[in-house]
C-alpha beads as a LAMMPS data file, in Angstrom:
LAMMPS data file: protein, C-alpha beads

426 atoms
425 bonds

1 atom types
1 bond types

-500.0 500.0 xlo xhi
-500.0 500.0 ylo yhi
-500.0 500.0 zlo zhi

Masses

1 110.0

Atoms # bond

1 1 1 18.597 3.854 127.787
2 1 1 20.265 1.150 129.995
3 1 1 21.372 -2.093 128.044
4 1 1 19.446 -4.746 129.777
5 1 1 22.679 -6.977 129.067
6 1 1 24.385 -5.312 131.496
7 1 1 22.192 -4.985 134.008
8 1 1 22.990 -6.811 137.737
9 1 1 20.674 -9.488 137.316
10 1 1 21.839 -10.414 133.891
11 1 1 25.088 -10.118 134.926
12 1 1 25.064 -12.224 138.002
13 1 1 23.103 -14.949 135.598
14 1 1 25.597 -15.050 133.027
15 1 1 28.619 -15.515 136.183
16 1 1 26.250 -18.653 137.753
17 1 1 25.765 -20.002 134.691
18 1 1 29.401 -19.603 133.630
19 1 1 30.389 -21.437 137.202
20 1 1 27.809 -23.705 136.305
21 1 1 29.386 -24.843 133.369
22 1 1 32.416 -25.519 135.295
23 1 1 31.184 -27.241 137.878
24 1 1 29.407 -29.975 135.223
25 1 1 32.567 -30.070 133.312
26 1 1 34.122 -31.725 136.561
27 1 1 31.479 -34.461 136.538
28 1 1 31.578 -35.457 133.181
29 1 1 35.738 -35.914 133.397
30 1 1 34.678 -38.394 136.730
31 1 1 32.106 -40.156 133.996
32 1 1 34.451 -40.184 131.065
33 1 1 37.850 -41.856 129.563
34 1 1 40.161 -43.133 132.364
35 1 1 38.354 -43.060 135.220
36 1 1 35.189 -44.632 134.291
37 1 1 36.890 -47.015 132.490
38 1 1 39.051 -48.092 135.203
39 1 1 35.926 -48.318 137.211
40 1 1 34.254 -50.329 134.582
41 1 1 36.960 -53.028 133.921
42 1 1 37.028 -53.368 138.000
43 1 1 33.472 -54.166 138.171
44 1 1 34.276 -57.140 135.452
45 1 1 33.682 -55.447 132.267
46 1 1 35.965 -56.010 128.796
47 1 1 37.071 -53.804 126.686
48 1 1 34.188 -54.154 124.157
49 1 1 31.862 -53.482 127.067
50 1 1 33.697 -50.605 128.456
51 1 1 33.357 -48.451 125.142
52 1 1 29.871 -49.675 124.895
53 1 1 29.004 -48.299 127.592
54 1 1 30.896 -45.239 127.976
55 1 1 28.752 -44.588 124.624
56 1 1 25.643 -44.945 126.162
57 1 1 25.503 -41.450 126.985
58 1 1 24.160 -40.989 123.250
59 1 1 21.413 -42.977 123.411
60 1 1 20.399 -40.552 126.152
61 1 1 19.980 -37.775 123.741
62 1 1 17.196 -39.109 122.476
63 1 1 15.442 -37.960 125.996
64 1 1 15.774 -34.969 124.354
65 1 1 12.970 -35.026 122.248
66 1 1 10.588 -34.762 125.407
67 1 1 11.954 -31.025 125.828
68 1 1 9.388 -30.310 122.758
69 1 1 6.284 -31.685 124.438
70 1 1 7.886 -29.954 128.030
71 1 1 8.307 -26.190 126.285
72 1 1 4.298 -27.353 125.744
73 1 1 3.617 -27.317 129.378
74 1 1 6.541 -26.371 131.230
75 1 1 5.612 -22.415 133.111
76 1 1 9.013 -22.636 135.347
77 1 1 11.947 -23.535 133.991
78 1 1 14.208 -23.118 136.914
79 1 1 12.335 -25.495 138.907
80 1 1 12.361 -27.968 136.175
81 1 1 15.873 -27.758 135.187
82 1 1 16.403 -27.661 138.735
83 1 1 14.911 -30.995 139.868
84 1 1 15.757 -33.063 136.807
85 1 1 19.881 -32.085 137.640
86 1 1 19.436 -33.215 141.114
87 1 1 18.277 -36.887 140.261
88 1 1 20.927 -36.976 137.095
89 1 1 23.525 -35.907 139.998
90 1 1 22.165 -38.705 142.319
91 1 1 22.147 -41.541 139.740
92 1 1 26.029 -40.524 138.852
93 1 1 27.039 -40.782 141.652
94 1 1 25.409 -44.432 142.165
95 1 1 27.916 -45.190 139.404
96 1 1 30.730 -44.487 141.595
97 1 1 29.015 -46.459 144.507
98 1 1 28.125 -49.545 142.403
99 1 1 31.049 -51.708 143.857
100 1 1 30.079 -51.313 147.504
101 1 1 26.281 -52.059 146.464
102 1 1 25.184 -55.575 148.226
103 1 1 24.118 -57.041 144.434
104 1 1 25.544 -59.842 142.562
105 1 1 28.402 -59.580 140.314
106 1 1 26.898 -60.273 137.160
107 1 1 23.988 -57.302 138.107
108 1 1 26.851 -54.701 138.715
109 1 1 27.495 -53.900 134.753
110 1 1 23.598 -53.166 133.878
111 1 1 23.504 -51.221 136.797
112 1 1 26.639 -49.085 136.085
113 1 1 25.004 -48.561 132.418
114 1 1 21.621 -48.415 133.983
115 1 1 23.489 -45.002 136.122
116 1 1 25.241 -43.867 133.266
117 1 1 22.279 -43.984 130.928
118 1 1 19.590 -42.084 133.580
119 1 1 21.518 -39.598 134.193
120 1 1 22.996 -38.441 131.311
121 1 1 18.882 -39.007 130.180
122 1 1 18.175 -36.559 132.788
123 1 1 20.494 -33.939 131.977
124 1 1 19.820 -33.926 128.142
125 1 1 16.184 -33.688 128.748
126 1 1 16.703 -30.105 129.947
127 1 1 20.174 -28.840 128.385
128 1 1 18.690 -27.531 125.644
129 1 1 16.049 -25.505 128.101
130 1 1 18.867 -24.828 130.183
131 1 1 21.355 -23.586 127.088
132 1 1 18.263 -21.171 125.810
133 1 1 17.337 -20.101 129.543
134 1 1 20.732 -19.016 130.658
135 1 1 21.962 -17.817 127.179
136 1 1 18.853 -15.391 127.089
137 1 1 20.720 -13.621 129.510
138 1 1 23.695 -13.184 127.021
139 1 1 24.482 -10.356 124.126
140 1 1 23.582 -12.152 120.939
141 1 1 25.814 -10.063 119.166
142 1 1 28.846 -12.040 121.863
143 1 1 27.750 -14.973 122.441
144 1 1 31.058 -16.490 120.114
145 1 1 32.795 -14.697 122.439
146 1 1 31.005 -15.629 125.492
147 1 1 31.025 -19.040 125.090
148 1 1 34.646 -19.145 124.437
149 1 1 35.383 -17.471 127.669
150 1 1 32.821 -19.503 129.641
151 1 1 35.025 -23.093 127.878
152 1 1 38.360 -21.324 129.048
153 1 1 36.987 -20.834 132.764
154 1 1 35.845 -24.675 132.677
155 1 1 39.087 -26.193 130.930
156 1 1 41.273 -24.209 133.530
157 1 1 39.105 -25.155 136.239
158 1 1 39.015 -28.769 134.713
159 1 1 42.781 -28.753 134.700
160 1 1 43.264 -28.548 138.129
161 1 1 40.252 -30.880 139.430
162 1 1 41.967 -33.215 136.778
163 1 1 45.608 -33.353 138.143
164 1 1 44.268 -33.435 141.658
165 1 1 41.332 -36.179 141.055
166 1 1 44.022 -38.148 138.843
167 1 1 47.177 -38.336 141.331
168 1 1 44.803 -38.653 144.338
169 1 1 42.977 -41.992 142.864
170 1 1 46.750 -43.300 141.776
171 1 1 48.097 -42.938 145.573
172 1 1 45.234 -45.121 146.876
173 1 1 45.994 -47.200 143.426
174 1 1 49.622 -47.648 145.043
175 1 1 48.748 -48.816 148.232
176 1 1 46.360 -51.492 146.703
177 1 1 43.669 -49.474 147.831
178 1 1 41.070 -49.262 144.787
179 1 1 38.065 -49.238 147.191
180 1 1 39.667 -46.318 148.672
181 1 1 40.060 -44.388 145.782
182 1 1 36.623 -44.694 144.069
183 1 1 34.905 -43.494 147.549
184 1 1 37.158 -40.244 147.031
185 1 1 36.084 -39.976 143.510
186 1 1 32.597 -40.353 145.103
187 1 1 32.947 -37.264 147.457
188 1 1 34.119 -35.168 144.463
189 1 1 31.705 -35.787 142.614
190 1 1 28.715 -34.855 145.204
191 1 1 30.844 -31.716 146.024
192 1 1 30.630 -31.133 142.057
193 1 1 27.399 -31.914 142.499
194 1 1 26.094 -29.721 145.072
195 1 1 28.130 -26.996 143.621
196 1 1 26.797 -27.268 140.169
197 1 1 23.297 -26.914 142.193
198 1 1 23.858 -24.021 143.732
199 1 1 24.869 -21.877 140.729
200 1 1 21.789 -22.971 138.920
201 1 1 19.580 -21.530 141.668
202 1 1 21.651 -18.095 141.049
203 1 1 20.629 -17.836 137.572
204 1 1 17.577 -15.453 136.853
205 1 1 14.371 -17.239 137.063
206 1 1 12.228 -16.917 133.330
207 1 1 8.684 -18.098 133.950
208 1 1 6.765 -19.201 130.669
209 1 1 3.718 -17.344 129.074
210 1 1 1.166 -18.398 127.093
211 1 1 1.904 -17.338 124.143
212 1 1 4.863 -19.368 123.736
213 1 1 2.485 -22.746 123.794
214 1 1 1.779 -23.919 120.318
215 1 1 0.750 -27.124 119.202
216 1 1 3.543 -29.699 118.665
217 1 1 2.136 -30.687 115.063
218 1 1 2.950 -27.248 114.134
219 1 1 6.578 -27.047 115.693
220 1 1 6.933 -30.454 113.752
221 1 1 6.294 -28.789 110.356
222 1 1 7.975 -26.028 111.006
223 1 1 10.947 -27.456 112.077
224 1 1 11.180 -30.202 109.245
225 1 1 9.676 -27.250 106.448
226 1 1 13.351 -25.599 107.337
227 1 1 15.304 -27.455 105.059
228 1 1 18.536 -25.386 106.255
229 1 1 17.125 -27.404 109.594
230 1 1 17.353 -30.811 108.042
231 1 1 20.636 -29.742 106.706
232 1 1 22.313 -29.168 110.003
233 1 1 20.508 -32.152 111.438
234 1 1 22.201 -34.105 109.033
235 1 1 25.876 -32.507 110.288
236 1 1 25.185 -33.786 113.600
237 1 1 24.152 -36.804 112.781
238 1 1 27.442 -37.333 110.453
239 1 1 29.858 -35.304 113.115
240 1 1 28.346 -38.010 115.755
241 1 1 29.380 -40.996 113.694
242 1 1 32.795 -40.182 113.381
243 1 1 33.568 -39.756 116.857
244 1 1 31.579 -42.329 118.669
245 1 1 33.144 -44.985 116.649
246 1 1 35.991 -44.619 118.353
247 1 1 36.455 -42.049 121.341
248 1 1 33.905 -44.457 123.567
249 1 1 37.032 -47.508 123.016
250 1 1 40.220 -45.236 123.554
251 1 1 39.965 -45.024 127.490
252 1 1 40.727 -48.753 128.080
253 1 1 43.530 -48.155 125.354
254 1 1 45.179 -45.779 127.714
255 1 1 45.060 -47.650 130.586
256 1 1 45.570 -51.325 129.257
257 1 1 47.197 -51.847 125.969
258 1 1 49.281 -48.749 126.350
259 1 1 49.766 -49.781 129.885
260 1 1 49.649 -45.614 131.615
261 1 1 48.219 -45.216 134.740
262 1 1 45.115 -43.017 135.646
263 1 1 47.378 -40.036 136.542
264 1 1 49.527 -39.919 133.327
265 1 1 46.268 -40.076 131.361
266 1 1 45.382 -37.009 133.245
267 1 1 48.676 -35.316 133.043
268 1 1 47.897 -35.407 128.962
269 1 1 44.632 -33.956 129.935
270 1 1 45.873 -31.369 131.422
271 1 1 48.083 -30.499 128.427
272 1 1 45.654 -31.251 126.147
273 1 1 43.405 -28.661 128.105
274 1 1 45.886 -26.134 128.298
275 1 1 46.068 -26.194 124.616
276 1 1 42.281 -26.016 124.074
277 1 1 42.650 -23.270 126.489
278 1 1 44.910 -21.394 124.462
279 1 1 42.548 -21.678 121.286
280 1 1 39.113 -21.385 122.730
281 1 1 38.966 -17.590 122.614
282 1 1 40.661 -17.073 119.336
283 1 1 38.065 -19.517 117.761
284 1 1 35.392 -17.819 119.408
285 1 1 36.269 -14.691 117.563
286 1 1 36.820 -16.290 114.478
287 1 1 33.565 -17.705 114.549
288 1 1 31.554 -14.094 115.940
289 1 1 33.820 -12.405 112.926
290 1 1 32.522 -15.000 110.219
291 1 1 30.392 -17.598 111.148
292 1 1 29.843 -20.724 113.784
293 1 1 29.950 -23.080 110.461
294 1 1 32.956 -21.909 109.307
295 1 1 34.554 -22.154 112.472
296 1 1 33.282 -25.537 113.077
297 1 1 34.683 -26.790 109.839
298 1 1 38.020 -25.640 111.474
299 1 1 37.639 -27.783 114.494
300 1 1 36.763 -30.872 112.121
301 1 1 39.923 -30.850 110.259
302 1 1 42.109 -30.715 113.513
303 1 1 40.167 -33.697 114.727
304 1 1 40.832 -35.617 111.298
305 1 1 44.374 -34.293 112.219
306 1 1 43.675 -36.044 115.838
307 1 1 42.645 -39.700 114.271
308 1 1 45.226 -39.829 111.524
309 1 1 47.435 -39.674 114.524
310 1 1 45.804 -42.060 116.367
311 1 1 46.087 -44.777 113.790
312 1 1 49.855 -45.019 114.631
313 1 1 49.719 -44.910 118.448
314 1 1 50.424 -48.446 118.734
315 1 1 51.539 -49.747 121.869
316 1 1 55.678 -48.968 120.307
317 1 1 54.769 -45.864 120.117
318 1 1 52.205 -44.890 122.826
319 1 1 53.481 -41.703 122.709
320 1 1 51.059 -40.675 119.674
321 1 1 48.557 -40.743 121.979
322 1 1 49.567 -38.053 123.660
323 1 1 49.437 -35.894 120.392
324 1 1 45.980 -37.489 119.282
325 1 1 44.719 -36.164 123.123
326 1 1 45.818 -32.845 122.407
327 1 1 44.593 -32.070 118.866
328 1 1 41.596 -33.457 119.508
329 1 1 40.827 -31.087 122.620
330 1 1 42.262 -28.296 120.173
331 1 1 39.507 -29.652 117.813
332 1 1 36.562 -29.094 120.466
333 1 1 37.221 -25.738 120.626
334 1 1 36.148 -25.378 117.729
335 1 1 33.405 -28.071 116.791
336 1 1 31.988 -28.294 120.326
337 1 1 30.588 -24.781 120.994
338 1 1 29.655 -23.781 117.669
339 1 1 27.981 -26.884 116.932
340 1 1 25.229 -25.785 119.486
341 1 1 25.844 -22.222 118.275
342 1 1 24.945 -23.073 114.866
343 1 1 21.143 -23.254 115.833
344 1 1 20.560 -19.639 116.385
345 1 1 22.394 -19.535 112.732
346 1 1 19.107 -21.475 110.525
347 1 1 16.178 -21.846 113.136
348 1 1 13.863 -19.348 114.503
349 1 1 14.436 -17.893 117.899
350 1 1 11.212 -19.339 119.547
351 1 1 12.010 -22.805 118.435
352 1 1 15.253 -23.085 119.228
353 1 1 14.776 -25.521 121.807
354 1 1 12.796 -27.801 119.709
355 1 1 15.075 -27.582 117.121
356 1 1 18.130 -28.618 119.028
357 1 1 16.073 -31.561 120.787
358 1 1 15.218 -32.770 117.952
359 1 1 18.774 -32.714 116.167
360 1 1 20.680 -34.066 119.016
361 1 1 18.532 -36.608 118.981
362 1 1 19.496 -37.413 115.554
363 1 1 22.655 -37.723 116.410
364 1 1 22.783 -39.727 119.563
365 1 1 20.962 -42.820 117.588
366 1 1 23.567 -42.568 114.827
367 1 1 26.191 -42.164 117.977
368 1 1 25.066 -45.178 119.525
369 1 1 24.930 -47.137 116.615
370 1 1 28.050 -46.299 115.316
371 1 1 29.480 -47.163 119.024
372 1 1 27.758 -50.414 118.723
373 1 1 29.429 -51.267 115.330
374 1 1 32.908 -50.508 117.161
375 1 1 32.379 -52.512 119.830
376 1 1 31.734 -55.325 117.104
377 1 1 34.882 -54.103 115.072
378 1 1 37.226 -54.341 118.258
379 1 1 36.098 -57.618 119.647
380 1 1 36.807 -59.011 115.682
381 1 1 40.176 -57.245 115.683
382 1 1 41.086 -58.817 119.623
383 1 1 39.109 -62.536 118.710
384 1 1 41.607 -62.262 115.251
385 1 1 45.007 -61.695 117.440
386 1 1 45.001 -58.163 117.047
387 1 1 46.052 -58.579 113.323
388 1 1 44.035 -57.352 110.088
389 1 1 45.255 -58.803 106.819
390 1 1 47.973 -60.228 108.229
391 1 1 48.998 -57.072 109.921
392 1 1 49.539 -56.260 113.316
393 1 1 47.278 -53.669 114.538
394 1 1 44.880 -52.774 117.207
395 1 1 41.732 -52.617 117.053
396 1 1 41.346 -48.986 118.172
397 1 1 43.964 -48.087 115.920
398 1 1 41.261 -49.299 112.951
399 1 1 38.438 -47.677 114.738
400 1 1 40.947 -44.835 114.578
401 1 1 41.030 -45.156 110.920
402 1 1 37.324 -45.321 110.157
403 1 1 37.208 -42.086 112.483
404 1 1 39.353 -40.252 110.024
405 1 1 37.784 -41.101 106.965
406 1 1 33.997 -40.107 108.426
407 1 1 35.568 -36.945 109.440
408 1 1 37.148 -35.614 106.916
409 1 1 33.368 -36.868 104.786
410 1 1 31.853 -34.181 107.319
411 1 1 34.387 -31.788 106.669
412 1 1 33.141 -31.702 102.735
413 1 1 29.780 -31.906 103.899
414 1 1 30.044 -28.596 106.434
415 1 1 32.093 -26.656 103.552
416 1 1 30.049 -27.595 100.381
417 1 1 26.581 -27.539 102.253
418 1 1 26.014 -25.842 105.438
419 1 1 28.216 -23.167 104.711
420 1 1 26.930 -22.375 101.496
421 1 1 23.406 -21.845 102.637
422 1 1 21.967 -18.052 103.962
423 1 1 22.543 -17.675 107.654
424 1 1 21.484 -15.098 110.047
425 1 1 22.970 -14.431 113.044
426 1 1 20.739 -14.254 116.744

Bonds

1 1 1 2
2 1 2 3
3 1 3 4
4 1 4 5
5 1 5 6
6 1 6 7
7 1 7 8
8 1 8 9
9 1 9 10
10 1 10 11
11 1 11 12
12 1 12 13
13 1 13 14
14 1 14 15
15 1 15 16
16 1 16 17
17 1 17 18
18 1 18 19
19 1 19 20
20 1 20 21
21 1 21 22
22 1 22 23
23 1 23 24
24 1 24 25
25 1 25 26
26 1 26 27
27 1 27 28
28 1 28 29
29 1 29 30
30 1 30 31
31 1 31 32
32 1 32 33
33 1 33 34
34 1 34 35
35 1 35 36
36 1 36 37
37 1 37 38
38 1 38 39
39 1 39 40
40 1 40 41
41 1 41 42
42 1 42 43
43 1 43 44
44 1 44 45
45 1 45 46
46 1 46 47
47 1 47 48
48 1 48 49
49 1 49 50
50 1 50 51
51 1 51 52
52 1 52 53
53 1 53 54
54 1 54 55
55 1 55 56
56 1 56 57
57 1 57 58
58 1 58 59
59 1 59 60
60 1 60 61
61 1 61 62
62 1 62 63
63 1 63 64
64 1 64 65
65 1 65 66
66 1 66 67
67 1 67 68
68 1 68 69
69 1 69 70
70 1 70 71
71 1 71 72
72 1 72 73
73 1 73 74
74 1 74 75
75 1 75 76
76 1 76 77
77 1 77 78
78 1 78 79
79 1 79 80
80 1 80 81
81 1 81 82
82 1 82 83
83 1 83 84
84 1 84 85
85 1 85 86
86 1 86 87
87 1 87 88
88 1 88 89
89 1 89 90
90 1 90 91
91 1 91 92
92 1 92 93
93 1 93 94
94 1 94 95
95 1 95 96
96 1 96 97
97 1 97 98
98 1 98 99
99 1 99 100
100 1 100 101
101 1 101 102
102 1 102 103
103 1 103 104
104 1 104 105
105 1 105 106
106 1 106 107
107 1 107 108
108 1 108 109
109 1 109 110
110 1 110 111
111 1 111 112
112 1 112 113
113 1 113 114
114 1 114 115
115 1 115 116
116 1 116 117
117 1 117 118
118 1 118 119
119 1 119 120
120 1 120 121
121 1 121 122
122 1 122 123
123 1 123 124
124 1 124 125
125 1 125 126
126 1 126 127
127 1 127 128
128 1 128 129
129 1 129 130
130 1 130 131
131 1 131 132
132 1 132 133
133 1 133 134
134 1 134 135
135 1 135 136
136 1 136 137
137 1 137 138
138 1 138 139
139 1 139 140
140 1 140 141
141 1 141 142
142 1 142 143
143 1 143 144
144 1 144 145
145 1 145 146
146 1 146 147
147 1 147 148
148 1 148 149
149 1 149 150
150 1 150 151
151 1 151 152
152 1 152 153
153 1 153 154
154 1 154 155
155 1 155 156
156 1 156 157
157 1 157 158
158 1 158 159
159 1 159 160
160 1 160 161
161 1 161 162
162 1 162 163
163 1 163 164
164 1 164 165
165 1 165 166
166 1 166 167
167 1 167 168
168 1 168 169
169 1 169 170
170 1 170 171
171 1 171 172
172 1 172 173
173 1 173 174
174 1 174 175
175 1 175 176
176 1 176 177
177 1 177 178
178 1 178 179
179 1 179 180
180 1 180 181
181 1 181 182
182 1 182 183
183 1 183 184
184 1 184 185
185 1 185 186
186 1 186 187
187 1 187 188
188 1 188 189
189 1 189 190
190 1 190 191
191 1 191 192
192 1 192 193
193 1 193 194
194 1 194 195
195 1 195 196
196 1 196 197
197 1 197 198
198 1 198 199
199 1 199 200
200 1 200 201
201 1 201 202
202 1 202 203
203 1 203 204
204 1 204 205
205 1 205 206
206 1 206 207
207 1 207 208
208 1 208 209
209 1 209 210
210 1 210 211
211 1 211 212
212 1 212 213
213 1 213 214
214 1 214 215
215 1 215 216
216 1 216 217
217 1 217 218
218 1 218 219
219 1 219 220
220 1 220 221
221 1 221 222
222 1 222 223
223 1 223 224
224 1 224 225
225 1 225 226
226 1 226 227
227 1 227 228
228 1 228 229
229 1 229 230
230 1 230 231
231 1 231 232
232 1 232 233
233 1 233 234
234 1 234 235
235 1 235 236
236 1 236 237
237 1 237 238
238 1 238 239
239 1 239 240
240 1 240 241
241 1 241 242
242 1 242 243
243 1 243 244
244 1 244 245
245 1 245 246
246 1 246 247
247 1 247 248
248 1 248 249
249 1 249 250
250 1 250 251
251 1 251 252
252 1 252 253
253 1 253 254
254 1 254 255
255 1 255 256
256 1 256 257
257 1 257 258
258 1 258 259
259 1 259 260
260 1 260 261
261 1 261 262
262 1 262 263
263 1 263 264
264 1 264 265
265 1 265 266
266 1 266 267
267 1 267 268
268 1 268 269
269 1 269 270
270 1 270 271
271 1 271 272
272 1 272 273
273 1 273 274
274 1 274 275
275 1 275 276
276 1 276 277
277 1 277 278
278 1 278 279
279 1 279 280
280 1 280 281
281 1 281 282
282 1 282 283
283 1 283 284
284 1 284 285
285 1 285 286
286 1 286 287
287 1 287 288
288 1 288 289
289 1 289 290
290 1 290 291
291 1 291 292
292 1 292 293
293 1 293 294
294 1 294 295
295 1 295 296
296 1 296 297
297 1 297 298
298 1 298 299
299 1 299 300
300 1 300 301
301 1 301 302
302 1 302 303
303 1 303 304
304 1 304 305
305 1 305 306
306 1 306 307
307 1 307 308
308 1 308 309
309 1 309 310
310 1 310 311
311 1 311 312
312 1 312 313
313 1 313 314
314 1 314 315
315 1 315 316
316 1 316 317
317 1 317 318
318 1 318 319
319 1 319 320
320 1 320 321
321 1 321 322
322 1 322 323
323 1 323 324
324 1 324 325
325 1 325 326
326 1 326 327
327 1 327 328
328 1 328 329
329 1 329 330
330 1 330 331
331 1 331 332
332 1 332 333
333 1 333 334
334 1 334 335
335 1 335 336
336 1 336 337
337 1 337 338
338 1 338 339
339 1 339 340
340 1 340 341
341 1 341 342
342 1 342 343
343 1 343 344
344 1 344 345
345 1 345 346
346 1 346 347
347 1 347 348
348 1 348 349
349 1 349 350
350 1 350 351
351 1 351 352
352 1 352 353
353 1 353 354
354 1 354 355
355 1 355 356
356 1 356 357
357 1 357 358
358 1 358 359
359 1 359 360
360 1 360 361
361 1 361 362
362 1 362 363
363 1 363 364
364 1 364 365
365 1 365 366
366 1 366 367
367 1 367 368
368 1 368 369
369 1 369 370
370 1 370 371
371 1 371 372
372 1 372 373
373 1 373 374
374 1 374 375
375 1 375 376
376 1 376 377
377 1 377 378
378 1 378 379
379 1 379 380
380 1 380 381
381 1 381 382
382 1 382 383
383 1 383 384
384 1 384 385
385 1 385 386
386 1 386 387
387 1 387 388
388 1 388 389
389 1 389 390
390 1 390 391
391 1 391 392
392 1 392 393
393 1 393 394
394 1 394 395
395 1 395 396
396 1 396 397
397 1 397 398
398 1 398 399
399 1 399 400
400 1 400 401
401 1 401 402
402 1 402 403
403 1 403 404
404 1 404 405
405 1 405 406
406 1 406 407
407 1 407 408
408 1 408 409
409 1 409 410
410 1 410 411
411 1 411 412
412 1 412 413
413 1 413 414
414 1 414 415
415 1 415 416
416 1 416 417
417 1 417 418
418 1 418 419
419 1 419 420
420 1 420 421
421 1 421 422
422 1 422 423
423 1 423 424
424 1 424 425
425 1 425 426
């Protein structure tokens, strides 16, 4: 009997989707860290603003909790996916065109956030339909595996899109040429953007039947009755704090107080990428061999690793940063994939959707809070002379701090909790 797994359709699925992958990697580095904060600040923004904002894409989890009432309702999931990633695509790249637009100055930040916030709503509202559609077409028994792979086809991919994006916005940088440079990161991104298009239409169409419809009362209790559900809910809601704290506030770090310019932040990258590279299919295996919450609580204590550096990359030694960019790209490879994995580890197959709407959710109101109360913590830190008790320090360097100590809370939380409980593997 054939394995359906390896069948041409599956096959060619599991290659768009891979490319796919890729090809939204590319957008998010154009929405993320140096470049959109150097866009930012040049539309008028400070610092507190900036990390604000780059934040905001957390609050647009919460869109996810629509994908319930849409797995309801929704008979086509290609078309659906399909349509809401070609409005998140458009509204991105209205973030990249916000200062050509005819509109006052003091309109130009809400309307940057306004871009930032739509479409990352847009593209939550249907990752976790898209992550159960195109993983259906994957070997449960692999999927470690496979999504290791898939991470080292996007960071070397990324690498390259980096270095060129990075040194060809710092040329038109050089010749005083900023409007010049943000209409080429423009065209990249609707390239990216087509592209990323495309290779969703490859992917095997799965239309919905009617017996997957049930009542959303009864996905509610079932979901919430799982109290190794609530449990993992709980992770991501803790794993979120710790990062958005401070991540959202370290791109205008970079590029200001540390004083590097858009292409040396991307040179870092680039190392930094190589290096998750490196790890991504060891951890995959790790994880496949044991489980996706062990190998999680790996990636957590690289990325306390990651902020204890931080705390020290003062602008004397700017250096550190370099080594906080890298270990905490090591630490993605092993949080980032097996956080999602983790699902198919304590919730039923046929709610898996549901149940990863409704925890990323969860997270991306503690996220946004907690990148709220930075943005208060920083502006304290600047208003006080960049000093805290007397000391000199930066504010990011504190944020740093807070980071660490939330992460390495999570850390206890993962070993003495999640990984305690029964899991079983899909």
């Amino acid at each position: 009997m054939e394995n359906i797994y390896e069948s041409r359709d599956y096959k060619r699925s599991r290659n768009a989707y891979t490319l796919q992958c890729a090809f939204e990697y590319f957008v998010s580095i154009l929405m993320a860290d140096a470049f959109l904060a150097k866009l930012l600040k040049e539309i008028g923004l400070s610092d507190a603003a900036v990390g604000v904002i780059s934040s905001v894409v957390s609050v647009a989890f919460l869109v996810e909790l629509f994908s319930i009432l849409m797995m309801q309702r929704m008979r086509d999931m290609k078309r659906t996916v399909l349509i809401c990633n070609f409005l998140g695509q458009a509204l991105f790249l209205l973030v990249y065109l916000v200062p050509f637009l005819p509109i006052p100055a003091a309109w130009r930040g809400p309307v940057a956030a306004a871009g930032i916030l739509g479409g990352n709503a847009l593209r939550y509202l249907v990752s976790a339909v898209v992550f159960r559609w195109a993983n259906g077409y994957v070997d449960p028994n692999k999927r470690g595996t496979y999504s290791a792979v898939k991470e080292m086809i996007s960071l070397l991919s990324g690498i390259v899109f980096t270095l060129g994006a990075g040194f060809l916005f710092d040329a038109y940088e050089k010749r005083g040429d900023l409007t010049g440079g943000f209409l080429a990161l423009a065209a990249l991104m609707l390239v990216s953007g087509v592209c990323n298009l495309v290779c969703l239409c490859l992917i095997r169409r799965e239309d919905r039947t009617a017996e997957e419809h049930r009542p959303l009362g009864e996905v509610l209790r079932r979901l919430f009755g799982n109290r190794a559900f609530r449990r993992l809910t709980l992770l991501t809601c803790l794993w979120n704090a710790s990062t958005y704290l401070s991540v959202g506030f370290l791109g205008t770090y970079k590029t200001v107080d540390l004083a590097m310019t858009v292409g040396t932040v991307q040179i870092i990258n680039v190392a930094a990428s190589l290096c998750r590279f490196a790890v991504s299919r060891p951890f995959g295996r790790f994880s496949d061999r044991t489980s996706y919450a062990r190998g999680f609580r790996v990636g957590l204590l690289i990325q306390a690793a990651a902020f204890a550096v931080c705390c020290f990359a003062a602008p004397a030694a700017r250096w550190l940063i370099a080594v906080h960019m890298v270990l905490y790209s090591v630490s993605q490879a092993g949080s980032g994939q097996n956080s999602t994995n983790m699902t198919y580890s304590y919730v039923e197959s046929d709610l898996l959707v549901q149940a990863m709407a409704v925890k990323t959710a969860a997270g991306g109101i503690v996220g946004f809070g907690m990148s709220l109360l930075g943005g208060r913590i920083l502006a304290a830190v600047q208003a006080a002379g960049n000093t805290v008790l007397g000391l000199p320090v930066r504010g990011q360097q504190v944020l740093a701090l807070l980071s660490l100590v939330l992460t390495l809370g999570t850390v206890l939380y993962t070993a003495l909790v999640i990984e305690r409980q029964p899991a079983e593997k899909r």
